[in-house]
C-alpha positions as CSV (number, residue, x, y, z in Angstrom):
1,X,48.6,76.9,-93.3
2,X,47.4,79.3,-90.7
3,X,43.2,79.7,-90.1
4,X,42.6,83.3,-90.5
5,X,41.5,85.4,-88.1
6,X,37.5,85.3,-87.6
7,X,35.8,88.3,-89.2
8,X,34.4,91.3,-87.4
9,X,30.3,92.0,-87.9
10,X,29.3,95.8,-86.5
11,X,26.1,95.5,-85.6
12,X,24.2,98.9,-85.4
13,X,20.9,100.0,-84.1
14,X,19.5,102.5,-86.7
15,X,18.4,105.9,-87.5
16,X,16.1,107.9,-90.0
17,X,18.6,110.1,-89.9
18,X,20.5,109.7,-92.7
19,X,24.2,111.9,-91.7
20,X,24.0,108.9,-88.7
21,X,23.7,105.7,-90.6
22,X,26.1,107.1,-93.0
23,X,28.8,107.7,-90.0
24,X,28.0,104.4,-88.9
25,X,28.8,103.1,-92.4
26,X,31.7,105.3,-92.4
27,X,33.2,103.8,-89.2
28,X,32.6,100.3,-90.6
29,X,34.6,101.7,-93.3
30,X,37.5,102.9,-91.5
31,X,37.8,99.9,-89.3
32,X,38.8,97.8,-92.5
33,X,41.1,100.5,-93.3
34,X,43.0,99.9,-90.0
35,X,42.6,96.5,-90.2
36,X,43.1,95.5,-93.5
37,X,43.9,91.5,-92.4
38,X,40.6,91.5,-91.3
39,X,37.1,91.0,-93.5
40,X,34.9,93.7,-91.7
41,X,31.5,94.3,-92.7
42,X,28.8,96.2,-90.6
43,X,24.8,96.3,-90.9
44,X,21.6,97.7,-89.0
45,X,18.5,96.2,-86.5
46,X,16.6,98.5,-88.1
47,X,15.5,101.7,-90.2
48,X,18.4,102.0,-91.9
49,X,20.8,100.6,-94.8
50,X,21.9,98.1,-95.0
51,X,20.3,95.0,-92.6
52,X,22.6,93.4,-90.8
53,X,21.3,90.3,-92.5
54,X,23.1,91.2,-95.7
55,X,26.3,92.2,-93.7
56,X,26.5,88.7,-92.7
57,X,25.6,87.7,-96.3
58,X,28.6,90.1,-97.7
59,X,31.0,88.1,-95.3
60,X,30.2,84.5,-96.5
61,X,30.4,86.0,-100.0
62,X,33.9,87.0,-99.3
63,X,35.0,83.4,-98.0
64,X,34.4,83.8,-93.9
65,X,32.7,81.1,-91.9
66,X,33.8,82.7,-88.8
67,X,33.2,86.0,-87.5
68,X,32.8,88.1,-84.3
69,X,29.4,90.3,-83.7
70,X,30.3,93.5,-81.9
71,X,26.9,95.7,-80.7
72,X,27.9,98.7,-81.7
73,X,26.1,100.1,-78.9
74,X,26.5,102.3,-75.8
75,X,24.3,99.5,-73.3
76,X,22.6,96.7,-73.4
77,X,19.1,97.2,-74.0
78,X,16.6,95.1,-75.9
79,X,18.5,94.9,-79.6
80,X,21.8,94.0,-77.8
81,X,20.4,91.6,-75.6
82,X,17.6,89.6,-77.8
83,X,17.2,91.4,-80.9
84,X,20.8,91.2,-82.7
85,X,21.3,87.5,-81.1
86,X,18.1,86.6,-82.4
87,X,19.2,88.1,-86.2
88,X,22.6,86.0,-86.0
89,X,21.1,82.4,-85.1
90,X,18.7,83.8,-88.1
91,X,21.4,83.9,-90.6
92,X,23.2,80.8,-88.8
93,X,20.2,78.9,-90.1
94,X,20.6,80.7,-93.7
95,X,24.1,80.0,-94.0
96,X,24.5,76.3,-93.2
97,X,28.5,76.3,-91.7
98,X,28.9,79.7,-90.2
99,X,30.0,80.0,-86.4
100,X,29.9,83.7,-84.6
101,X,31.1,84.9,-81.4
102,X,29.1,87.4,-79.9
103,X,30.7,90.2,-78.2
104,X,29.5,93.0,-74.9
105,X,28.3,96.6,-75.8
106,X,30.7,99.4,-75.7
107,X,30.1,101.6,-72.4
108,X,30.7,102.5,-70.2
109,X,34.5,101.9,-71.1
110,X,37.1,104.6,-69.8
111,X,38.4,105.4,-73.0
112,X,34.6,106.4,-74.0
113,X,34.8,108.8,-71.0
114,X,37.7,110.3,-71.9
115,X,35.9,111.5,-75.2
116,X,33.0,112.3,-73.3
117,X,35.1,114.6,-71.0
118,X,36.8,115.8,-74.2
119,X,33.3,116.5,-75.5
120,X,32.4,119.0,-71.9
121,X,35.8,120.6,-72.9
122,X,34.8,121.4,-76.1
123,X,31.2,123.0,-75.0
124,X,32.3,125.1,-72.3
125,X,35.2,126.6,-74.6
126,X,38.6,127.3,-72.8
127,X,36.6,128.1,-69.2
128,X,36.4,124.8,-67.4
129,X,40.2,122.6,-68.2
130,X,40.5,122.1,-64.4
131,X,38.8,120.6,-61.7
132,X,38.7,123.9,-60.1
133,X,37.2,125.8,-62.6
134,X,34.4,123.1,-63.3
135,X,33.1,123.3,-59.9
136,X,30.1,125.3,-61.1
137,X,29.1,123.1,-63.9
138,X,26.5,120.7,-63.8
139,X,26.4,118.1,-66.3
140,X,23.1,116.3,-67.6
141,X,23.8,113.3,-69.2
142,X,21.0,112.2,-71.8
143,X,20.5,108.8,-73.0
144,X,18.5,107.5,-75.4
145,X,15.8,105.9,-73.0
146,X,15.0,102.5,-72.3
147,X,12.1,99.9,-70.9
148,X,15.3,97.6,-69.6
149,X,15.9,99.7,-66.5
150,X,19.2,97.8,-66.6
151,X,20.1,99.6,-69.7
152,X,18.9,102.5,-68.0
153,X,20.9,101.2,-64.9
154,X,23.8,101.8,-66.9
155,X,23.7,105.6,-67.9
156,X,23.8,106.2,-64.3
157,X,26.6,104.4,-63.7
158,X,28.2,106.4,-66.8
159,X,26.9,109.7,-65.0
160,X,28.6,108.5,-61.8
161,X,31.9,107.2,-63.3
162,X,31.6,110.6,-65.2
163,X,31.5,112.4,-62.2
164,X,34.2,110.4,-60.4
165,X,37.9,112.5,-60.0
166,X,36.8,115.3,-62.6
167,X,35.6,118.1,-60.5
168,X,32.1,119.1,-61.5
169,X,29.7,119.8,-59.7
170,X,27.5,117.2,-60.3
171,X,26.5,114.8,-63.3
172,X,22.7,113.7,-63.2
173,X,20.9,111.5,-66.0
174,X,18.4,112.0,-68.1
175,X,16.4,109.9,-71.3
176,X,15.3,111.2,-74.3
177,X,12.8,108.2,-74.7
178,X,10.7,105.6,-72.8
179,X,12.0,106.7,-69.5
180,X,12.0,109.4,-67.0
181,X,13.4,111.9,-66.1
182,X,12.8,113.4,-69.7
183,X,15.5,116.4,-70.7
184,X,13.4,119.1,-69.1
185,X,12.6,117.4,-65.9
186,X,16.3,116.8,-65.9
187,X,17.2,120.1,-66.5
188,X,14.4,121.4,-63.9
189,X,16.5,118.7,-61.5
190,X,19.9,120.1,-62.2
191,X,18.1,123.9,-61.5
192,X,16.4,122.9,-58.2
193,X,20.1,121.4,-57.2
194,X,21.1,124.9,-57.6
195,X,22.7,124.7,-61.0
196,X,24.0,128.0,-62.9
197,X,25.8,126.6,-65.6
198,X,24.5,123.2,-67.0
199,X,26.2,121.5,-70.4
200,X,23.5,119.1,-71.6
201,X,26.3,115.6,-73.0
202,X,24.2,113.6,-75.3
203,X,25.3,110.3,-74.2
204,X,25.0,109.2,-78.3
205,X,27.7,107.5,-80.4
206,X,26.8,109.4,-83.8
207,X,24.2,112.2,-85.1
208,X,20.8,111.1,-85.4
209,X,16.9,112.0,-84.8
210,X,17.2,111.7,-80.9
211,X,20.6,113.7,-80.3
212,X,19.3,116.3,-82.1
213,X,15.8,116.4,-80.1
214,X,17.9,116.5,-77.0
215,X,19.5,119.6,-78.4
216,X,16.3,121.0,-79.3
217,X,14.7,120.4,-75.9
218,X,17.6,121.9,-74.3
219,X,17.4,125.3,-76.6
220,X,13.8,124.9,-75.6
221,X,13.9,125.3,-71.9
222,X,17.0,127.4,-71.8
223,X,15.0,129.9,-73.5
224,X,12.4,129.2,-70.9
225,X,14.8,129.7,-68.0
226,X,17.5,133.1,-68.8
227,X,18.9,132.7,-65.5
228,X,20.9,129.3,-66.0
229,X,23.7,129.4,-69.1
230,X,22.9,125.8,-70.7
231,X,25.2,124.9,-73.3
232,X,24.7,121.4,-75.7
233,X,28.1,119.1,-76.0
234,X,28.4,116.5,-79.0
235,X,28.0,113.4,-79.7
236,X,30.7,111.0,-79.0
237,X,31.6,110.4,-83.1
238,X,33.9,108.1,-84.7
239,X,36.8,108.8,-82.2
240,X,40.0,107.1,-82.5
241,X,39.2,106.0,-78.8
242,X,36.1,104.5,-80.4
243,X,37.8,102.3,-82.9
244,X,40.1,100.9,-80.3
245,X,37.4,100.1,-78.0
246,X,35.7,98.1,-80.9
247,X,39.1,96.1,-81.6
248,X,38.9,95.5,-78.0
249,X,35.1,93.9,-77.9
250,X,36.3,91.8,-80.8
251,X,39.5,90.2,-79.5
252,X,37.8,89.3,-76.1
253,X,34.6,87.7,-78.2
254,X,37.3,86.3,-80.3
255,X,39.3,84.8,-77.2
256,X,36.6,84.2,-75.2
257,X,37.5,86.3,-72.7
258,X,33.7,88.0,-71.9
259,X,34.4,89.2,-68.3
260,X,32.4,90.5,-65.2
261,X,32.5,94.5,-66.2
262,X,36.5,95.1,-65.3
263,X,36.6,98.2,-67.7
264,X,35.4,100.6,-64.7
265,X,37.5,98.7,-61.8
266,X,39.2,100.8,-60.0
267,X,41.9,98.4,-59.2
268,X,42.8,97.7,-63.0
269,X,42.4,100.8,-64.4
270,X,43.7,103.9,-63.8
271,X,40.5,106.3,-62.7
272,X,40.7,109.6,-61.8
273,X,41.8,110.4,-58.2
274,X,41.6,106.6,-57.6
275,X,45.1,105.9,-59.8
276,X,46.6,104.5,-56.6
277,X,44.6,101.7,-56.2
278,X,45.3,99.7,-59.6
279,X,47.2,96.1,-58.6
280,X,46.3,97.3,-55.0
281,X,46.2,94.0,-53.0
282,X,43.2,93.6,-50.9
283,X,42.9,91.9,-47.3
284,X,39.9,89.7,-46.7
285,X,37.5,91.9,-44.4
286,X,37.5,90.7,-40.6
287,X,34.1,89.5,-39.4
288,X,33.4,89.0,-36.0
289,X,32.0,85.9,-36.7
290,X,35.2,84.0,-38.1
291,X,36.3,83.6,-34.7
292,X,39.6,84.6,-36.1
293,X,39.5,82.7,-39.3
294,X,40.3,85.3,-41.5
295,X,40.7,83.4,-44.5
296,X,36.9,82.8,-45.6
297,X,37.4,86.5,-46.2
298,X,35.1,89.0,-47.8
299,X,38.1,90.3,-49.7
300,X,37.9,90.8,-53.7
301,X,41.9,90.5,-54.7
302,X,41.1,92.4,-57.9
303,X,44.6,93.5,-57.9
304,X,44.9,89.0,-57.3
305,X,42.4,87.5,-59.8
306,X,41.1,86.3,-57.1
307,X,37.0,86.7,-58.6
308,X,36.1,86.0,-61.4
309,X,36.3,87.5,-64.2
């Protein structure tokens, strides 16, 4: 008889918005629709229905004593890091027997900026498909806003991975919460940079209280300003690309396989303007001080295994 495959947890932040914790409800949905061999069962940190504690109670009640915990989550801020680890050893302790894997956030994962791209399309209408024709738009990318600066670390590196091969004129960052540059001091950024057109990206999974106050904050100083065109993109949402990138955290939790940060290497994954470089072998730098022993090299061999992963 084979063991069955460990169950998938969703673990979700929360919102008082109500349209967002019933997406993310909706998306926990949909993944047991695709993956109907699998007990999936997703739950909240906080503010919303239902806990993630009764998630995990929903799974035992269904016959798992294994599962995989995917943050459903864009970085690793405080809930990834202590608060969602801290709720699974919780309910280790209530249900004597039970054995988790826990798996990385989501972002910033190419597939996610491929929506995100898709999602500057879409707000700039048919006037910006090329690189050429988005050299005049500016792109502020909003996060919610963190007191881990390396969550905060980590929407920059979005910004610049956004920016990467795709022909705008510039991507800068900016946080909705707890963290500066707010949206209008972002905004007055991109304006002092010279910016004429600007798309504001929510960088946001689903709807909720905070995507909408970035939109509200952008209406607010675009009325403010006439002379720069600012238009608001959407939300990320329950993209197929989404899904697949959840599948993905769960079989590496699942295998073990919780790499260094691989997804936004340019040598395994096709980027754009950098798609020569995947499997690229690398050469060990030449230091003057090897007296010609090249071999304790500086070299990565990413296209090699050669770090680890």
């Amino acid at each position: 008889m084979t063991t069955p495959p460990p169950a998938l947890l969703i673990a979700g932040h929360g919102t008082r918005d109500e349209a967002g914790a019933e997406a993310f409800r909706d998306f926990v949905r949909e993944l047991g629709r695709r993956h109907p061999e699998l007990p999936v069962a997703g739950g909240f940190i906080e503010l919303s229905p239902p806990p993630l504690g009764d998630a995990v109670t929903e799974l035992v009640e269904r016959g798992v004593r294994r599962f995989a915990a995917v943050p459903l989550m864009l970085v690793s801020a405080g809930h990834a890091k202590g608060d969602i680890p801290a709720a699974l050893a919780r309910e280790q302790k209530r249900h004597p027997g039970i054995s988790y894997a826990y798996g990385r956030p989501l972002g910033p994962h190419p597939a996610l900026l491929r929506v995100l791209e898709r999602r500057l399309d879409e707000a700039l209408g048919d006037t910006a498909r090329t690189p050429y024709d988005r050299a005049d738009v500016t792109v502020l990318l909003v996060g919610r806003g963190s007191t881990d600066p390396d969550a905060n670390a980590e929407v920059s590196k979005a910004a610049r991975l956004l920016w990467e091969g795709r022909g705008y004129a510039g991507v800068e960052t900016a946080f909705v919460s707890l963290a500066a540059p707010d949206v209008p001091s972002g905004l007055d950024r991109c304006a002092r940079l010279g910016a004429r057109r600007i798309v504001v990206l929510p960088y946001f999974l689903f709807t909720g209280v905070l995507p909408e106050r970035v939109r509200q904050q952008a209406e607010g100083w675009a009325a403010a300003h006439p002379e720069v065109e600012v238009r608001s993109a959407d939300v990320i949402g329950p993209e197929p690309e989404l899904l697949d990138l959840v599948m993905e955290r769960y079989t590496e939790a699942v295998e073990g396989d919780l790499r260094m940060n691989c997804d936004s290497c340019v040598y395994r994954i096709a980027l754009p303007g950098f798609e020569d470089k995947v499997g690229l072998p690398q050469q060990p730098h030449f230091h003057p001080h090897d007296d010609g022993h090249h071999g304790h090299g500086h070299g990565h061999q990413h296209g090699g295994h050669a770090h680890a992963h």
